[in-house]
Structures are given as structure tokens and as C-alpha cells.
C-alpha positions, 0 to 999 in steps of 0.5 A: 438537451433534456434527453441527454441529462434524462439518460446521464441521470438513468446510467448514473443511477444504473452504476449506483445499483450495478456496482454499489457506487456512482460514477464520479467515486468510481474514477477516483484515484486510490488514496495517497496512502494506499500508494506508498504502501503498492510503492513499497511492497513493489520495491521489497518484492512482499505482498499485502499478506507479508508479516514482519519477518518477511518485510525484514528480509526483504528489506536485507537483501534489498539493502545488500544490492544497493549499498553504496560499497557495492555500487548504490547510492544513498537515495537508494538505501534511504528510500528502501528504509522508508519503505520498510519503516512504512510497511512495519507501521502498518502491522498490528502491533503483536499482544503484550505477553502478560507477566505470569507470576510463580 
């Protein structure tokens, strides 16, 4: 039994210096945050790079294929304007423009 805890010990602490963390932090899931966001760029077809204009087109033409006249559902459209909602709030605001006065 020593042995066995004498080697869990050495491996644990080999993770430590080969990938910067210990074991049980390396089996953690993501953040449930960070799984909404995967969530919506899935369902908007953008990658983490997208700016507001491509979040805003995608979330178009999204809307345009699930529109309840064009046979989707409320839910669909509901849940693509909260996926659109949650990767705007994620972009960093654009800098005020400072007045310049003549």
C-alpha cells in the first residue's frame, strides 16, 4: 500500500513539472461560461476571432433559416438571439470617439 501512494505521489508530482499543473485540475471541465460561448459560436458558425459585424451576420442569416414563416419555432429563434446577445457582450466595447471641438 506504501508503495502504491509513494508512486501516485511521484506521478502526480511529475504532471506538476511536465504540464504545469496537478492531475485532478487537469480533469476539470471547462467553465460553464466558457460552454455557452462554444455553444454559440457552434450555433452561429463564428470562431473566437469573430468581430461584431460577423457575430451580426451570422446571427441573420441564422434567423432567416428559422424564422417560424419559414417553418422554425419560437425556441429556435429565441435561442439564437441568446446566442447572439452572449457573444456581443463578450466583445470589448469599441473606444468613445472624443468630441473635437473647431
Amino acid at each position: 500500500m506504501l508503495k502504491i501512494l509513494f508512486f501516485a505521489a511521484i506521478a502526480s508530482a511529475a504532471c506538476k513539472l511536465i504540464f504545469g499543473r496537478w492531475p485532478w485540475h487537469l480533469m476539470q471541465t471547462k467553465s460553464t461560461r466558457s460552454q455557452a460561448l462554444f455553444r454559440a459560436r457552434k450555433l452561429l458558425g463564428v470562431s473566437d476571432k469573430a468581430n461584431r459585424q460577423e457575430v451580426l451576420q451570422a446571427h441573420k442569416q441564422l434567423i432567416t433559416m428559422v424564422h417560424p414563416d419559414r417553418g422554425g419555432t419560437n425556441d429556435q429563434v429565441h435561442e439564437a438571439n441568446a446566442a447572439r446577445d452572449l457573444l456581443l457582450n463578450e466583445l470589448p466595447y469599441p473606444a468613445p470617439e472624443s468630441s473635437k471641438d473647431p
